[in-house]
N, C-alpha and C positions, 0 to 999 in steps of 0.2 A: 280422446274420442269426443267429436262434437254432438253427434246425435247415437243413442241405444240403438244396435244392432239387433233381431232378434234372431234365436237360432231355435231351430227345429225342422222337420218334427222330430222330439228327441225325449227320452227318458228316463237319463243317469249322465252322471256327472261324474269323472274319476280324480283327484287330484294330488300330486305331487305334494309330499310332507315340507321337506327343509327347504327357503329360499321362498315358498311359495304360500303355506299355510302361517308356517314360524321361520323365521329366522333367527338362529345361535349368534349371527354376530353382532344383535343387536345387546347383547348381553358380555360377550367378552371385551377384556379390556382390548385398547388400540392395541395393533401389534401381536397381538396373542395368538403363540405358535404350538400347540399342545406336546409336538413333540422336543422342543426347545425345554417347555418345562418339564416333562417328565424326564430329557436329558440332565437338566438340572437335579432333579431329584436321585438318580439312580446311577449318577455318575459315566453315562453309557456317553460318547464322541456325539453332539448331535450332528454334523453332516450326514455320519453314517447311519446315525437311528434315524434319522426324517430322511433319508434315501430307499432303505429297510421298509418303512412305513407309509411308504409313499406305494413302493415297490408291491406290497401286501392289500392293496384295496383292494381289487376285486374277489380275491379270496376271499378275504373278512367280509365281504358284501353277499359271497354264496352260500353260507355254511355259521352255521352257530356255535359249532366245535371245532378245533379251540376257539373259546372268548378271546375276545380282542384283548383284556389281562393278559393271556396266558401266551398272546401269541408277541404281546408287547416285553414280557418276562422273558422269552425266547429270544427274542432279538437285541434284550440290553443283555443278555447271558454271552451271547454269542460274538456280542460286541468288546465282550471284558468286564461286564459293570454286576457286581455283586453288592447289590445293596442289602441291608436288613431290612428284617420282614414287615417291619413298622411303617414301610416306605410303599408297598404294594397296594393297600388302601388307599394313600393320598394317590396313587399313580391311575387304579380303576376310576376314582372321581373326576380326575385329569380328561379320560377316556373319551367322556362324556357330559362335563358336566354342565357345559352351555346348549347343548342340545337338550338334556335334561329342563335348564330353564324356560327355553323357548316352549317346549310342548305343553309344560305345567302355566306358562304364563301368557297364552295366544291375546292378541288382543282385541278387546272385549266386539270391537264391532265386525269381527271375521267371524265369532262365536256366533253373533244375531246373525249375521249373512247366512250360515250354513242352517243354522236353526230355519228362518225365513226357508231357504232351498228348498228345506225336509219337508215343512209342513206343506208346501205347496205340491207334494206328493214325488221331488226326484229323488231317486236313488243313487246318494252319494257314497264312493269308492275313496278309497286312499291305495295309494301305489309308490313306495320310496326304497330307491336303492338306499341301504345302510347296514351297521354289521350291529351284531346283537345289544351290545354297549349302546350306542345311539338309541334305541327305538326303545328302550328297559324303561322309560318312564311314561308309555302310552297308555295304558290302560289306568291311569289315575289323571289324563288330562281330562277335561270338562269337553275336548275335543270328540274322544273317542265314540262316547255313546250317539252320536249322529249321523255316525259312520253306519253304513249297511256293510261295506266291507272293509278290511284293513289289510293289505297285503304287503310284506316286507321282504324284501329281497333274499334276507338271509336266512329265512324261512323257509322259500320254496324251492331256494337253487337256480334261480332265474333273475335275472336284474334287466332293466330298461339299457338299451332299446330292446333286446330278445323280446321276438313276440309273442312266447311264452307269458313273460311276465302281464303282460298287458292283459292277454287271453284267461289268466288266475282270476281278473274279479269275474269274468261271464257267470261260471255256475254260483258265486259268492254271493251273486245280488240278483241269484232269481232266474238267470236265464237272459236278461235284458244283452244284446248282440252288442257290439262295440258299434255298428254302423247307428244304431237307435243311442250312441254316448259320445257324451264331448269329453277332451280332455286338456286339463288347465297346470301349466308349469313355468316353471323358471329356464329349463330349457337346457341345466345341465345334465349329460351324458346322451347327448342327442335324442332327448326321451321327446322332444317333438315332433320331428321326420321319424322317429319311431312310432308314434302312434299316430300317425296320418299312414303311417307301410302296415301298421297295425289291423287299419280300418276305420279307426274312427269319425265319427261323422263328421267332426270339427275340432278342431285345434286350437288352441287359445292360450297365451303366452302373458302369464303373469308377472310384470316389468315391476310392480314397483318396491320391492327391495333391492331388487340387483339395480335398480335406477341409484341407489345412497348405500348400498353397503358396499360397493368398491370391487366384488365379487368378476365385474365384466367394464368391459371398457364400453365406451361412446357406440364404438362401429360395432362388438361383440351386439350388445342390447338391441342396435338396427340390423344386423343380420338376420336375430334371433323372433324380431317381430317377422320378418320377414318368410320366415318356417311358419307361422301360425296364421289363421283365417280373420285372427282375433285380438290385441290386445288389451290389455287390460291392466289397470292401477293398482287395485285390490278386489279382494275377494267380494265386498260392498256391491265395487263396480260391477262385477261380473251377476252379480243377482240383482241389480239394476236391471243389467240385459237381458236374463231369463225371468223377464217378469211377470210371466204367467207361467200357469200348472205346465208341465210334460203334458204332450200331446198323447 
């Protein structure tokens, strides 16, 4: 972007977790397939357990019961693979545990940006499809207390695009309407033309991780800016552009 766009009049901010706030694959190694290694661990075929687990997302994204353990135990059971019990801890940290890094290790000038947002009076939302595992490290991120809402997919039984999910922060942050909120993501699960069908006032498509972590292709990234009103490099940039209070 060559010159700040400003947007309003507007007074909450909702934003997409994984891809957009943190990114996990800034943390795992090249290459790193969770279900390859918990294949490895638990002796289960991995074609078949990363088809399985492929197959199990949206479930694991609606519902906190079963844990994504219990539902990954299930599927290397079913698959043949009876490991010992010694195996099932290193398997739940597998689950999770680049996700776990990214939330605990935001970097530092997203921290200032959201700080900055608050104090300047918007009321920021969190909104990410993920299953229990995933999200288990939020409330000890330095992220979370700036949030006015946190809302998780597997929580409430609604995940993006459903405009359900979307509608979950309304009463969380006060009442403020989705048409008075922008919303800012990476753009997977169509959560952008979802919350433009949502209502919201503005859309804004946070590019630059999926810009270097491999996640989206050249044309995937221009299509995706192309859903939003708005894009944007980082969360810095985006409070650059809301540079004055809510209106």
């Amino acid at each position: 972007m060559s010159e700040p766009t400003r947007l309003g009049p507007l007074r909450a901010i909702a934003f997409d977790l994984f891809h957009t706030l943190v990114d996990p694959t800034e943390f795992s190694p090249g290459g790193f397939r969770r279900t390859r290694a918990i294949a490895e661990l638990t002796g289960a075929p991995f074609p078949e357990l990363d088809s399985a687990w492929r197959a199990g997302e949206a479930a694991r994204q609606l519902s906190v019961a079963p844990t994504a353990l219990e539902r990954m135990q299930a599927a290397c059971r079913k698959l043949g693979a009876a490991p010992p019990a010694h195996v099932w801890p290193q398997v739940d940290h597998l689950l999770g545990a680049y996700q776990d890094e990214a939330i605990l290790k935001p970097h530092a000038a997203t921290v200032t940006a959201l700080r900055v947002l608050a104090a300047r009076g918007w009321r920021l939302g969190l909104l990410s499809n993920c299953d229990e595992r995933e999200r288990r490290s939020w409330g000890q991120s330095e992220l979370s207390p700036l949030f006015d809402a946190a809302v998780f997919s597997c929580d409430i039984g609604f995940a993006k695009p459903s405009p359900e999910a979307y509608a979950d922060l309304v009463p969380r942050w006060g009442g403020i309407p989705l048409r008075e909120a922008v919303f800012v993501g990476d753009g997977m699960h169509d959560e952008l033309p979802g919350a433009r069908r949502a209502g919201f006032a503005k859309v804004v498509f946070q590019a630059g991780f999926v810009r270097v972590n491999g996640l989206r292709t050249a044309a995937e990234i221009e299509a995706l800016g192309a859903e939003a009103d708005v894009t944007v490099g980082s969360v810095e940039e985006l409070e650059q552009i809301l540079s004055a209070p809510p209106d």
